[in-house]
mmCIF file of the N, C-alpha and C atoms, coordinates in Angstrom:
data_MODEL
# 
_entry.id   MODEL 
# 
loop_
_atom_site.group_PDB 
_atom_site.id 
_atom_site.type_symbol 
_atom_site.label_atom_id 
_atom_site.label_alt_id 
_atom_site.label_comp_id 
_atom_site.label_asym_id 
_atom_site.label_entity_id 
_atom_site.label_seq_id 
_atom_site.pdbx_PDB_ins_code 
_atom_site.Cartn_x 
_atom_site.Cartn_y 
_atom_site.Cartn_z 
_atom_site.occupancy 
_atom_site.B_iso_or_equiv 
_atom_site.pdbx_formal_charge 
_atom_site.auth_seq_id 
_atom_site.auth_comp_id 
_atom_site.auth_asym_id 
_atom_site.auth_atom_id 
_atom_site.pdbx_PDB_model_num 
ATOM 1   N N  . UNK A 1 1  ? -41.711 17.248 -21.571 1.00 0.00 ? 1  UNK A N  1 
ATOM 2   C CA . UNK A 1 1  ? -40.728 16.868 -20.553 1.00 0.00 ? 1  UNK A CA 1 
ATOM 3   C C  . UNK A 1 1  ? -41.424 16.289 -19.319 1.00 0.00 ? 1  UNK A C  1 
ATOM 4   N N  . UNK A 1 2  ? -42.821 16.919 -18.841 1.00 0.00 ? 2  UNK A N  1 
ATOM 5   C CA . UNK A 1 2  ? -43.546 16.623 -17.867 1.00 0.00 ? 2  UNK A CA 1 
ATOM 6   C C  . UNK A 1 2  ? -44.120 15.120 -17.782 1.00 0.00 ? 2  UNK A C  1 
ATOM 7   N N  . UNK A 1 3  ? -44.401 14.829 -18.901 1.00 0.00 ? 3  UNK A N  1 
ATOM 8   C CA . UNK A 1 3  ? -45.099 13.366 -19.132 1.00 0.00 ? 3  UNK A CA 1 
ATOM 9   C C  . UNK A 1 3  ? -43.724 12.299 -19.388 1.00 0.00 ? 3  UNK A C  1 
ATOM 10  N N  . UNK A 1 4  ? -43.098 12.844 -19.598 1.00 0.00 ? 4  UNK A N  1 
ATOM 11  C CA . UNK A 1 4  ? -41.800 11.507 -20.295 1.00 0.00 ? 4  UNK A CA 1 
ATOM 12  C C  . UNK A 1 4  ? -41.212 11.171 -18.407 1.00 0.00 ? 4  UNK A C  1 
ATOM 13  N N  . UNK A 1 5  ? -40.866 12.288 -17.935 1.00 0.00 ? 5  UNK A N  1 
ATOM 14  C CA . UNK A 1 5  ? -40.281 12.174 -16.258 1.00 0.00 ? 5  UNK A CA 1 
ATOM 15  C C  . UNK A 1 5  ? -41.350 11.087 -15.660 1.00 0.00 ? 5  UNK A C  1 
ATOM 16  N N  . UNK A 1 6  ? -42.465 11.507 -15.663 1.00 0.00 ? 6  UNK A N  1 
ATOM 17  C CA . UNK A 1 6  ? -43.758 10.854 -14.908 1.00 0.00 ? 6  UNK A CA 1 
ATOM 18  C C  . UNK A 1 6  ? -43.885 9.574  -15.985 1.00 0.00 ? 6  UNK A C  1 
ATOM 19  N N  . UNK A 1 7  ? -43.485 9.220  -16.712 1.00 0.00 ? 7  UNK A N  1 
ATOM 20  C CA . UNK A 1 7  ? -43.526 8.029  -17.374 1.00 0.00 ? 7  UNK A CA 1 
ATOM 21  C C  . UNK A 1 7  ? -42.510 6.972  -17.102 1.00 0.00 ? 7  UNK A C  1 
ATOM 22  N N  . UNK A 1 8  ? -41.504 7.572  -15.881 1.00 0.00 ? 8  UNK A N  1 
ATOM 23  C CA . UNK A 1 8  ? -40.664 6.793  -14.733 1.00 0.00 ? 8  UNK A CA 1 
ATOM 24  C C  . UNK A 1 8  ? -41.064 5.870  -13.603 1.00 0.00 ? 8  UNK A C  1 
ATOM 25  N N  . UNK A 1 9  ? -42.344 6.833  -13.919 1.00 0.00 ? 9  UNK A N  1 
ATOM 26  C CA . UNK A 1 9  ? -42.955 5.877  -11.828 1.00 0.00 ? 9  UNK A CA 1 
ATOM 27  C C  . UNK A 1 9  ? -43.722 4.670  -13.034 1.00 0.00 ? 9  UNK A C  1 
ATOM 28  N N  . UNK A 1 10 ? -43.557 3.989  -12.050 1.00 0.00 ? 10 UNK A N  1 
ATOM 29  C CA . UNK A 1 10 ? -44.996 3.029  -11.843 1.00 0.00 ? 10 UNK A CA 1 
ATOM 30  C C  . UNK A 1 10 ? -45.745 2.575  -11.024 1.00 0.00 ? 10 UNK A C  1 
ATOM 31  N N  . UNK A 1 11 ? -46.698 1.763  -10.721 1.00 0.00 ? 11 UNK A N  1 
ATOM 32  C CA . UNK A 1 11 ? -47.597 1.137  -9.826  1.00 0.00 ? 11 UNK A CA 1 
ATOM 33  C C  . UNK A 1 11 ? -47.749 -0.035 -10.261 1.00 0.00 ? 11 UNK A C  1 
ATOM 34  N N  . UNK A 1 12 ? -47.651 -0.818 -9.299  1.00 0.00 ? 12 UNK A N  1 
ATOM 35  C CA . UNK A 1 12 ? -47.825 -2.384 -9.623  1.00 0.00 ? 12 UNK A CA 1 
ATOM 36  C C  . UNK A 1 12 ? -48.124 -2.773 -8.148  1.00 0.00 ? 12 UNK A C  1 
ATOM 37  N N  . UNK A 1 13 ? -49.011 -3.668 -8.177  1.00 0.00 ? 13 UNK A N  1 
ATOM 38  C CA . UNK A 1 13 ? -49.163 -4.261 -6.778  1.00 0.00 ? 13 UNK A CA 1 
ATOM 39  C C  . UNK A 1 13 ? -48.691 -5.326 -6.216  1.00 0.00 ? 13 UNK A C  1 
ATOM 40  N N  . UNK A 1 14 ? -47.643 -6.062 -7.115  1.00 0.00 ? 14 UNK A N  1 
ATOM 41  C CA . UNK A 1 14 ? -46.950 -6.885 -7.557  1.00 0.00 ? 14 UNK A CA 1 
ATOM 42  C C  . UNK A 1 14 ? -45.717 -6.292 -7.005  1.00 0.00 ? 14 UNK A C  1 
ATOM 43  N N  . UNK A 1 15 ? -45.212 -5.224 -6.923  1.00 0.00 ? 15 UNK A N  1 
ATOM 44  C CA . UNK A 1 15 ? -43.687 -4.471 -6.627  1.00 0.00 ? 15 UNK A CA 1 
ATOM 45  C C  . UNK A 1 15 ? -44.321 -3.317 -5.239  1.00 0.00 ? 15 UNK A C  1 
ATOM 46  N N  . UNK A 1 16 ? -43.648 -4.128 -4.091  1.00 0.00 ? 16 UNK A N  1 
ATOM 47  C CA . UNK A 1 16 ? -43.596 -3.075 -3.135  1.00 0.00 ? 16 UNK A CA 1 
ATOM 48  C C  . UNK A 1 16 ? -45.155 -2.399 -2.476  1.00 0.00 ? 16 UNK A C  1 
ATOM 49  N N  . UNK A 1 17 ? -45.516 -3.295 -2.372  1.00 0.00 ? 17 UNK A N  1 
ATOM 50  C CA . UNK A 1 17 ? -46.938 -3.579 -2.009  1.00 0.00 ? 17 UNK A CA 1 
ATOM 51  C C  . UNK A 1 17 ? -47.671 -2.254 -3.191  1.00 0.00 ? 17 UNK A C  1 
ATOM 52  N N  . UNK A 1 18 ? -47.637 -2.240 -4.084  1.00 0.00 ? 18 UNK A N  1 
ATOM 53  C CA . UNK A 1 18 ? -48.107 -0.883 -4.921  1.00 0.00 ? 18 UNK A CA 1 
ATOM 54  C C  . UNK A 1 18 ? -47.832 0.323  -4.962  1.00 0.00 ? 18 UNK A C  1 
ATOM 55  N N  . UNK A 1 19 ? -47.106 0.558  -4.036  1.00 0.00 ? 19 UNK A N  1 
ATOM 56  C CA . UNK A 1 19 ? -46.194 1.790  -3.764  1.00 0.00 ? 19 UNK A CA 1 
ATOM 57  C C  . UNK A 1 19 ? -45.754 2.183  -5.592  1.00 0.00 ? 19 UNK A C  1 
ATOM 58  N N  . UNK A 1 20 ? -45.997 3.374  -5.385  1.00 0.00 ? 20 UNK A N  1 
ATOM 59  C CA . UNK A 1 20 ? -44.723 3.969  -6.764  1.00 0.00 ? 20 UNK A CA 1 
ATOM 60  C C  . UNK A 1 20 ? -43.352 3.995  -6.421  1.00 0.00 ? 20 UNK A C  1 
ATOM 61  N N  . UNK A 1 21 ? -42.993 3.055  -7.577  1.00 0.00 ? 21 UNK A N  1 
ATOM 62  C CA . UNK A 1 21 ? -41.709 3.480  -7.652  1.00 0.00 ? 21 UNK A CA 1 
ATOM 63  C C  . UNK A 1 21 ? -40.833 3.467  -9.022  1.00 0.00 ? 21 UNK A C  1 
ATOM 64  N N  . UNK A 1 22 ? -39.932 3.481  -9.094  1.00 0.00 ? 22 UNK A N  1 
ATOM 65  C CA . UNK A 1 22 ? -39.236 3.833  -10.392 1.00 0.00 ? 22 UNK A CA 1 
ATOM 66  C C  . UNK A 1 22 ? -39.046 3.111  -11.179 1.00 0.00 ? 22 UNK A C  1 
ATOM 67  N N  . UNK A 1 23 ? -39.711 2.912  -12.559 1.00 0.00 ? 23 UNK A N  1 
ATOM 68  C CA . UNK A 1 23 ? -39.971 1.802  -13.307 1.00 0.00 ? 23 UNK A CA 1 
ATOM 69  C C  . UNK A 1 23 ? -39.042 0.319  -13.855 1.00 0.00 ? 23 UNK A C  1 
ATOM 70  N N  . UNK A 1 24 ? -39.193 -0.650 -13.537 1.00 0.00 ? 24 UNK A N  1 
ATOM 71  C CA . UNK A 1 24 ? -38.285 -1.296 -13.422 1.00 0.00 ? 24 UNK A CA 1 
ATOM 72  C C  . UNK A 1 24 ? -37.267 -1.911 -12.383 1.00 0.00 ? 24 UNK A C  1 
ATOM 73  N N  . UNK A 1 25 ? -37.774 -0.811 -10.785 1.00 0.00 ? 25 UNK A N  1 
ATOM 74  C CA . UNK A 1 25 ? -36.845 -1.020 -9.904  1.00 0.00 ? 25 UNK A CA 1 
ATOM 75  C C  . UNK A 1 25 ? -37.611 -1.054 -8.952  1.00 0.00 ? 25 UNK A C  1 
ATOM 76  N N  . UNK A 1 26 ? -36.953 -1.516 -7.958  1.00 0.00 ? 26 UNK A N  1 
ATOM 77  C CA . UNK A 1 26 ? -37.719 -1.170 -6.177  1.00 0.00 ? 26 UNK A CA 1 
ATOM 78  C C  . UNK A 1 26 ? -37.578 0.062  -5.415  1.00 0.00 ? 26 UNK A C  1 
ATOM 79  N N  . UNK A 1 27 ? -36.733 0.929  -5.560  1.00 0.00 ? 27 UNK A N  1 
ATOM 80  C CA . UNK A 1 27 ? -36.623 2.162  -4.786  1.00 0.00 ? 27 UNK A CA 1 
ATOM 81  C C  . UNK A 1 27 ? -37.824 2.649  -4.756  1.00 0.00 ? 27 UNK A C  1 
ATOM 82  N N  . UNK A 1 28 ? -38.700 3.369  -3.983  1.00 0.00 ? 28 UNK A N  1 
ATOM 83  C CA . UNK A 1 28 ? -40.269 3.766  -4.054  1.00 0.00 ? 28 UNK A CA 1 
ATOM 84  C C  . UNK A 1 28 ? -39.809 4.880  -3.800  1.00 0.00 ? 28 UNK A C  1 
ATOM 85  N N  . UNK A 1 29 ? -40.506 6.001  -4.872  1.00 0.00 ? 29 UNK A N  1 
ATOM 86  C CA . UNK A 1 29 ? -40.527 7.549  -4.498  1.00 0.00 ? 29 UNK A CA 1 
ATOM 87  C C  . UNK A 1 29 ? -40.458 7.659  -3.277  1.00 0.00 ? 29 UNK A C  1 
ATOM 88  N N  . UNK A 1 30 ? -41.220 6.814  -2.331  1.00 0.00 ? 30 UNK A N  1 
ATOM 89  C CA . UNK A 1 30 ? -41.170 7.652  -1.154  1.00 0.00 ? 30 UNK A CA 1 
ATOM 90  C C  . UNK A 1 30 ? -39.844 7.443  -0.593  1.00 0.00 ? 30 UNK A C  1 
ATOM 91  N N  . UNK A 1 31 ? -38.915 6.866  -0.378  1.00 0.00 ? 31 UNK A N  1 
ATOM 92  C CA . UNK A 1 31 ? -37.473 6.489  -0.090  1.00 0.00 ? 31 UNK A CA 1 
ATOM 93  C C  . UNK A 1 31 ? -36.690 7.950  -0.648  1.00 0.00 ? 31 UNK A C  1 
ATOM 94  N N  . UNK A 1 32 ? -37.046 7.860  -1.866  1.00 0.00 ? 32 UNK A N  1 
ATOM 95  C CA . UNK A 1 32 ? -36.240 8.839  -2.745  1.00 0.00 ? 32 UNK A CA 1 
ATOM 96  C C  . UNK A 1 32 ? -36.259 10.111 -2.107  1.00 0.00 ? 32 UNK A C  1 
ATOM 97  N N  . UNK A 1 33 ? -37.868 10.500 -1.949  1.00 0.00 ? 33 UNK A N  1 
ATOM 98  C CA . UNK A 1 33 ? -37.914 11.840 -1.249  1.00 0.00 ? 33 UNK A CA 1 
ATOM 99  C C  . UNK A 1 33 ? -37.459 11.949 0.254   1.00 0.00 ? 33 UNK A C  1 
ATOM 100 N N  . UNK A 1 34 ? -37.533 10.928 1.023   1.00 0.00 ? 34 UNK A N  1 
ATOM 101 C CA . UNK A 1 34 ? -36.982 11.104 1.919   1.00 0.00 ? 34 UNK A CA 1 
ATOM 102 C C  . UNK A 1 34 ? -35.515 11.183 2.310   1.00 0.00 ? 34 UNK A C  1 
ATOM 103 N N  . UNK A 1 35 ? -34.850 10.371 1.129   1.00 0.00 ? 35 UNK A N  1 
ATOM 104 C CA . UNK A 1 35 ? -33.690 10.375 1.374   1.00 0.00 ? 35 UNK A CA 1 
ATOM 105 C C  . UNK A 1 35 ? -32.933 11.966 1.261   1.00 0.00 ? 35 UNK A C  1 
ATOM 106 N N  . UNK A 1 36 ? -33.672 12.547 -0.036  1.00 0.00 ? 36 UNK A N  1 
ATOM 107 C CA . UNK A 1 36 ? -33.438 13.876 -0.398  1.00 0.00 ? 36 UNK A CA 1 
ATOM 108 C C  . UNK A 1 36 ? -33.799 14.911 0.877   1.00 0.00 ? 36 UNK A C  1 
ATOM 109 N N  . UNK A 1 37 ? -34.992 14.733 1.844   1.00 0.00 ? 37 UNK A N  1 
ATOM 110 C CA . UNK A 1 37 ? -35.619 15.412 2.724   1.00 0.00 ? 37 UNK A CA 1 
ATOM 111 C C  . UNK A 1 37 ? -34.544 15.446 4.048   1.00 0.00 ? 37 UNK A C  1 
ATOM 112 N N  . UNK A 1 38 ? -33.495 14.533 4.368   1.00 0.00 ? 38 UNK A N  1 
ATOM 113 C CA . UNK A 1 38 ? -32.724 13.843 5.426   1.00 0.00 ? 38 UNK A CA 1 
ATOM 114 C C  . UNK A 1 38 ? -31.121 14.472 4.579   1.00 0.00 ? 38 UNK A C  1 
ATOM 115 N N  . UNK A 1 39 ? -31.277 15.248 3.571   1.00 0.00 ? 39 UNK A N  1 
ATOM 116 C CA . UNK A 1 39 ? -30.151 16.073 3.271   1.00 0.00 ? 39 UNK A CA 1 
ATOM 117 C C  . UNK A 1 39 ? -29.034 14.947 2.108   1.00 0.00 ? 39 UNK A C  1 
ATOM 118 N N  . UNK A 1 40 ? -29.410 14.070 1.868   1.00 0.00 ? 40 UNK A N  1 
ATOM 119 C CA . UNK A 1 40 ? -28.922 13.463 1.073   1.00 0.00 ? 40 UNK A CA 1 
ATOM 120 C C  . UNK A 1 40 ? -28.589 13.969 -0.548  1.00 0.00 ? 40 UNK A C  1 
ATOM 121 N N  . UNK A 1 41 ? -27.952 14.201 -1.182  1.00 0.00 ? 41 UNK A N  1 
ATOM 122 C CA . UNK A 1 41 ? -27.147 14.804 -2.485  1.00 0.00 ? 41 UNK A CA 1 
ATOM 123 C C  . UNK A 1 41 ? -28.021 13.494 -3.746  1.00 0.00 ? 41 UNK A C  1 
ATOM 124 N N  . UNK A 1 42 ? -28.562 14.177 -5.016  1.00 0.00 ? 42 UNK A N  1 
ATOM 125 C CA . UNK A 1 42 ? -29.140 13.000 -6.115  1.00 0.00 ? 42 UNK A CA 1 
ATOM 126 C C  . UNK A 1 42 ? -27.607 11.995 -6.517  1.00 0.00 ? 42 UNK A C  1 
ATOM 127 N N  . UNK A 1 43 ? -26.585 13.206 -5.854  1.00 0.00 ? 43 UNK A N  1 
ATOM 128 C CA . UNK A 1 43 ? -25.079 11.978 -6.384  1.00 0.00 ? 43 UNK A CA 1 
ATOM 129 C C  . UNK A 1 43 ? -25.111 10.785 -5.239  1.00 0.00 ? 43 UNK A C  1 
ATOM 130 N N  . UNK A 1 44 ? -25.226 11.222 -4.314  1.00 0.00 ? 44 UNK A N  1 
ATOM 131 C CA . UNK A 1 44 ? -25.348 10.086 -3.026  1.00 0.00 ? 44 UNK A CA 1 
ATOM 132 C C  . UNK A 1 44 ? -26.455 9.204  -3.451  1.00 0.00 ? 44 UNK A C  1 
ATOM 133 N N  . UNK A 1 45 ? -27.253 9.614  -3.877  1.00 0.00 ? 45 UNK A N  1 
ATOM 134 C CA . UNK A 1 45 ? -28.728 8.878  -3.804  1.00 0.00 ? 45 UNK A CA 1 
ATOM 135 C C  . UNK A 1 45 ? -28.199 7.474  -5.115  1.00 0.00 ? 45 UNK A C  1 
ATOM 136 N N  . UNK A 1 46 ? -27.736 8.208  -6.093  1.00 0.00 ? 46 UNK A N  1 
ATOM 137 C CA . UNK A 1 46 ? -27.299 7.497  -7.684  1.00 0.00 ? 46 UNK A CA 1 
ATOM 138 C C  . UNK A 1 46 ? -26.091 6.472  -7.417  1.00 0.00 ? 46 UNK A C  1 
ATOM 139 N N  . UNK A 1 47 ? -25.004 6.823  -6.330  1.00 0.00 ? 47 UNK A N  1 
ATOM 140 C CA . UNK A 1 47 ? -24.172 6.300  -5.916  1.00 0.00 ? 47 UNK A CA 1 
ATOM 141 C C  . UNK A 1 47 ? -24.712 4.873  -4.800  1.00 0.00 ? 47 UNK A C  1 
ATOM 142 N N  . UNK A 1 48 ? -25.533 5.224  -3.894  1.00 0.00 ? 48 UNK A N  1 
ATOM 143 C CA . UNK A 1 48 ? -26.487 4.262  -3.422  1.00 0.00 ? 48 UNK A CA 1 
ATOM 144 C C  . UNK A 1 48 ? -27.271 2.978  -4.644  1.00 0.00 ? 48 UNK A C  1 
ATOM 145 N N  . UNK A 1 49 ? -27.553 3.930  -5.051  1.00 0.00 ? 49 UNK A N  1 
ATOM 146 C CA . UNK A 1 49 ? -28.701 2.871  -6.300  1.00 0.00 ? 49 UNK A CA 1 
ATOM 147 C C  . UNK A 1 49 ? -27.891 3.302  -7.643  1.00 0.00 ? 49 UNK A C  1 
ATOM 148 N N  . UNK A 1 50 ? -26.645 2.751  -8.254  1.00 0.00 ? 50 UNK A N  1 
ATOM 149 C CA . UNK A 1 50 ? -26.612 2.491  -9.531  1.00 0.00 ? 50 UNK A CA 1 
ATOM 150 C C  . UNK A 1 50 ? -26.953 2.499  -10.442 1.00 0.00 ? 50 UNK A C  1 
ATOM 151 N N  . UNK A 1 51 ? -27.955 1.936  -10.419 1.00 0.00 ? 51 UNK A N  1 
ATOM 152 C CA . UNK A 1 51 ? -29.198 2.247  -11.499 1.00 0.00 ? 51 UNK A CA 1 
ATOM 153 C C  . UNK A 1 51 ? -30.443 2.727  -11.636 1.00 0.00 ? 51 UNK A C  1 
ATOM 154 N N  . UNK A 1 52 ? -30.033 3.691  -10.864 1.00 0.00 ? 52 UNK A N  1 
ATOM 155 C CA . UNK A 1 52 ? -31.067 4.862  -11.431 1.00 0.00 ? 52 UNK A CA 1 
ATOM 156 C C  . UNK A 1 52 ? -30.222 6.027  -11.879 1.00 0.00 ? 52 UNK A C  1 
ATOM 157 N N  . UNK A 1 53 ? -30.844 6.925  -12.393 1.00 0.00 ? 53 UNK A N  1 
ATOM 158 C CA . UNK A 1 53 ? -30.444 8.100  -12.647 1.00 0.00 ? 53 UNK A CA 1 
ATOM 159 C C  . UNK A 1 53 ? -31.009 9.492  -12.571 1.00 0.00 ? 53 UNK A C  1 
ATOM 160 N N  . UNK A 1 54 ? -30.109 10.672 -12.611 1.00 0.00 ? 54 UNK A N  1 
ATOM 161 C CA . UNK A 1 54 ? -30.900 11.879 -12.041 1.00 0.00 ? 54 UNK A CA 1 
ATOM 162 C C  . UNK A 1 54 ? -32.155 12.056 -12.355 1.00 0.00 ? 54 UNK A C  1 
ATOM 163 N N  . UNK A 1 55 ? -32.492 11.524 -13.363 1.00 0.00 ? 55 UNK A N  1 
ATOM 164 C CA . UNK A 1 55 ? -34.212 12.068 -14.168 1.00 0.00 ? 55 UNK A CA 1 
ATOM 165 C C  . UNK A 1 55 ? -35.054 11.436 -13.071 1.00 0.00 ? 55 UNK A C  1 
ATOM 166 N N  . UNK A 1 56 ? -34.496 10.019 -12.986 1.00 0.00 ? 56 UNK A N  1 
ATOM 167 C CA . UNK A 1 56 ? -35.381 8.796  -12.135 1.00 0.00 ? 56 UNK A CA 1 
ATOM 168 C C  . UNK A 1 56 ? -35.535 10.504 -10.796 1.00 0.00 ? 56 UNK A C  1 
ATOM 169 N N  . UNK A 1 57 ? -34.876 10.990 -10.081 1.00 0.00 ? 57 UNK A N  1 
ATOM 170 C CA . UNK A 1 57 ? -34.938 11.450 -9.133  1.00 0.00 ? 57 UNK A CA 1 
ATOM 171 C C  . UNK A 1 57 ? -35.872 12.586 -8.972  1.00 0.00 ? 57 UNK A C  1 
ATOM 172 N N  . UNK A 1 58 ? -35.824 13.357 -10.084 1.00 0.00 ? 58 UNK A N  1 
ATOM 173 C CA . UNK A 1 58 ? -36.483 14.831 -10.955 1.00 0.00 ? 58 UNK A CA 1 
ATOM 174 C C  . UNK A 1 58 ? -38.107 13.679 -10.989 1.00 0.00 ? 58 UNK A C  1 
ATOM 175 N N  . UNK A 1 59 ? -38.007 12.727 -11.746 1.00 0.00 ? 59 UNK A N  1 
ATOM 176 C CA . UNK A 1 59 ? -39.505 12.030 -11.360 1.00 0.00 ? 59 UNK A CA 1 
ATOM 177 C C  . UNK A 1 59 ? -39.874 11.884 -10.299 1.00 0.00 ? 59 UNK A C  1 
ATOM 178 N N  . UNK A 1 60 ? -39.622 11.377 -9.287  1.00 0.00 ? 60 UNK A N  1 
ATOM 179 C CA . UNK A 1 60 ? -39.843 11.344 -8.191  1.00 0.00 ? 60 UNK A CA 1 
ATOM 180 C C  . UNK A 1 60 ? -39.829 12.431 -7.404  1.00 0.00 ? 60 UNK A C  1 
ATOM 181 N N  . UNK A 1 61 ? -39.641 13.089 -7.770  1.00 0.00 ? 61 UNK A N  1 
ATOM 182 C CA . UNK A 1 61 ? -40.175 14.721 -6.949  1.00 0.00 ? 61 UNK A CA 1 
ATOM 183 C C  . UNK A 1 61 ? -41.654 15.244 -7.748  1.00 0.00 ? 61 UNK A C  1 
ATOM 184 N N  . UNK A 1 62 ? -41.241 15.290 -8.745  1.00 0.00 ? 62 UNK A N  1 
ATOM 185 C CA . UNK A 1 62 ? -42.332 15.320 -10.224 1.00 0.00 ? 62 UNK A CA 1 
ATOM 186 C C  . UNK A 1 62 ? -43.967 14.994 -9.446  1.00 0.00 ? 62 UNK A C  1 
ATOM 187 N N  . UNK A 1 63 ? -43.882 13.549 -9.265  1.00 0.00 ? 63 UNK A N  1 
ATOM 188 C CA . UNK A 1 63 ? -44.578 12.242 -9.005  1.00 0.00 ? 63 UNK A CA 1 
ATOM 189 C C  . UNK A 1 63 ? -45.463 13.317 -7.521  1.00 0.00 ? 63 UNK A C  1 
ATOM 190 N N  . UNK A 1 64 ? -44.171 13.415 -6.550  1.00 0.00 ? 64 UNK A N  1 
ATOM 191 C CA . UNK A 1 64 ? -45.140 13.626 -5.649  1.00 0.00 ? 64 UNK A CA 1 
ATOM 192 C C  . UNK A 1 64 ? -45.818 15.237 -5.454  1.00 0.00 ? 64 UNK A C  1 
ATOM 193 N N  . UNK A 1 65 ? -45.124 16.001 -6.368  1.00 0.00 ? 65 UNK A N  1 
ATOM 194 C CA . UNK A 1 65 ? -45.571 17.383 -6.253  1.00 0.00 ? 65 UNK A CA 1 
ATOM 195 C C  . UNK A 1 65 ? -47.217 17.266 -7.100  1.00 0.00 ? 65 UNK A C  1 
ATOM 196 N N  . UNK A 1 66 ? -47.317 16.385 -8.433  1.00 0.00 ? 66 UNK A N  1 
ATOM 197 C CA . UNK A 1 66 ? -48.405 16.279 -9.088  1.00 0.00 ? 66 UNK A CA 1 
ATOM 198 C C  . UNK A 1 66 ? -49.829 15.322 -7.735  1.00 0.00 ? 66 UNK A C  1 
ATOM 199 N N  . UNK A 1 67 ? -48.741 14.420 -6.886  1.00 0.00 ? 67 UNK A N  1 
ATOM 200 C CA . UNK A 1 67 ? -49.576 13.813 -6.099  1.00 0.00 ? 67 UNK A CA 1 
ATOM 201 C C  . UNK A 1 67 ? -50.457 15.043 -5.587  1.00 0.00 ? 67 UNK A C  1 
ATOM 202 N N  . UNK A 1 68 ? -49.434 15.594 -4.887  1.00 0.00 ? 68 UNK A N  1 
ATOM 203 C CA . UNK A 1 68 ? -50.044 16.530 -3.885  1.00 0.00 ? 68 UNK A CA 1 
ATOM 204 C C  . UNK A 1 68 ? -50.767 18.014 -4.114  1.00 0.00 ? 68 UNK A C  1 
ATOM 205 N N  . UNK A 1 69 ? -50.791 17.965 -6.020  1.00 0.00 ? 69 UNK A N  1 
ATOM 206 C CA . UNK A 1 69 ? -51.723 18.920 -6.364  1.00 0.00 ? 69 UNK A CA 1 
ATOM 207 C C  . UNK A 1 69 ? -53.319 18.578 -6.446  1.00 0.00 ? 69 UNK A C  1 
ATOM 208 N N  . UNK A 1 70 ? -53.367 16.890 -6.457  1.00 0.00 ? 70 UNK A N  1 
ATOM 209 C CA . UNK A 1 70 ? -54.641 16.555 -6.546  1.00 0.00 ? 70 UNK A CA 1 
ATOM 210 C C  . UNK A 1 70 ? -55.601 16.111 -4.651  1.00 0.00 ? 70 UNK A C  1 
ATOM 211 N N  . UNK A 1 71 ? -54.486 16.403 -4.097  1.00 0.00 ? 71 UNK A N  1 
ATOM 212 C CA . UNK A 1 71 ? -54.910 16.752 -2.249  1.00 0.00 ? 71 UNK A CA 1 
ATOM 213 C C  . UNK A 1 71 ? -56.086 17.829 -2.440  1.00 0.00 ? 71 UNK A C  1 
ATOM 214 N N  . UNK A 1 72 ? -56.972 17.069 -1.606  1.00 0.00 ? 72 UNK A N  1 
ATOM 215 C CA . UNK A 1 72 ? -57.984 18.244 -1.001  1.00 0.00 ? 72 UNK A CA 1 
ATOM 216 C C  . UNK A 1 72 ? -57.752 18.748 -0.008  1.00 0.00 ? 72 UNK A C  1 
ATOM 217 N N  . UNK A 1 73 ? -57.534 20.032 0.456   1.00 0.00 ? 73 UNK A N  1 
ATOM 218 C CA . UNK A 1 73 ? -57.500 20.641 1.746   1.00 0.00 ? 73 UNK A CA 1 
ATOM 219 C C  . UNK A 1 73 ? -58.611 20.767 2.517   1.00 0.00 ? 73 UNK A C  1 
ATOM 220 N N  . UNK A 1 74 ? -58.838 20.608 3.960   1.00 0.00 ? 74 UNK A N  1 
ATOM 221 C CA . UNK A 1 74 ? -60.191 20.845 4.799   1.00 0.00 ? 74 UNK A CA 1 
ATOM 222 C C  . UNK A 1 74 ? -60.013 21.800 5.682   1.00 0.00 ? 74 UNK A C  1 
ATOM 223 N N  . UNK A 1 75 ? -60.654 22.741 6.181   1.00 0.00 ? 75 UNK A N  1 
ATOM 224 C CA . UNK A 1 75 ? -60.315 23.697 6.493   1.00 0.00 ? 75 UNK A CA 1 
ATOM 225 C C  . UNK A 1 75 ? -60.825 23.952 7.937   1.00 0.00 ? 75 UNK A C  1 
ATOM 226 N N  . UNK A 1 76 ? -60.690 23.249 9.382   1.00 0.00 ? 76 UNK A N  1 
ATOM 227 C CA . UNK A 1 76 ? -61.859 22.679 10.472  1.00 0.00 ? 76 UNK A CA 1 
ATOM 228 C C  . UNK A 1 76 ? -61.686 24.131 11.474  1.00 0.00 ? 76 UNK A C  1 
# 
């Protein structure tokens, strides 16, 4: 289930200056999460963008929780 979700994003440097975003489309995870972060509903978000769908959204959380497991912490 983990790899098929994350097989949503992409990278292209070609789309959205390389930003990830949801394969096939322009919305960039980071939009997504913010929109979600600013209290926004995945029905609002799906209703906004048409074509995506809840998984697209579940990836994009996916996307950045795996981002932010490979963060190094510094400890000053």
């Amino acid at each position: 289930m983990k790899e098929k979700l994350l097989n949503r994003i992409e990278t292209n440097p070609q789309i959205m200056f390389g930003k990830p975003v949801i394969i096939g489309t322009r919305p960039t995870v980071e939009i997504i999460l913010e929109k979600l972060a600013y209290g926004e509903s995945e029905e609002e978000i799906v209703k906004e963008y048409p074509f995506l769908k809840k998984e697209d959204i579940k990836a994009a959380l996916l996307y950045a929780a795996k981002t932010l497991s490979l963060e190094e912490v510094f400890q000053t």
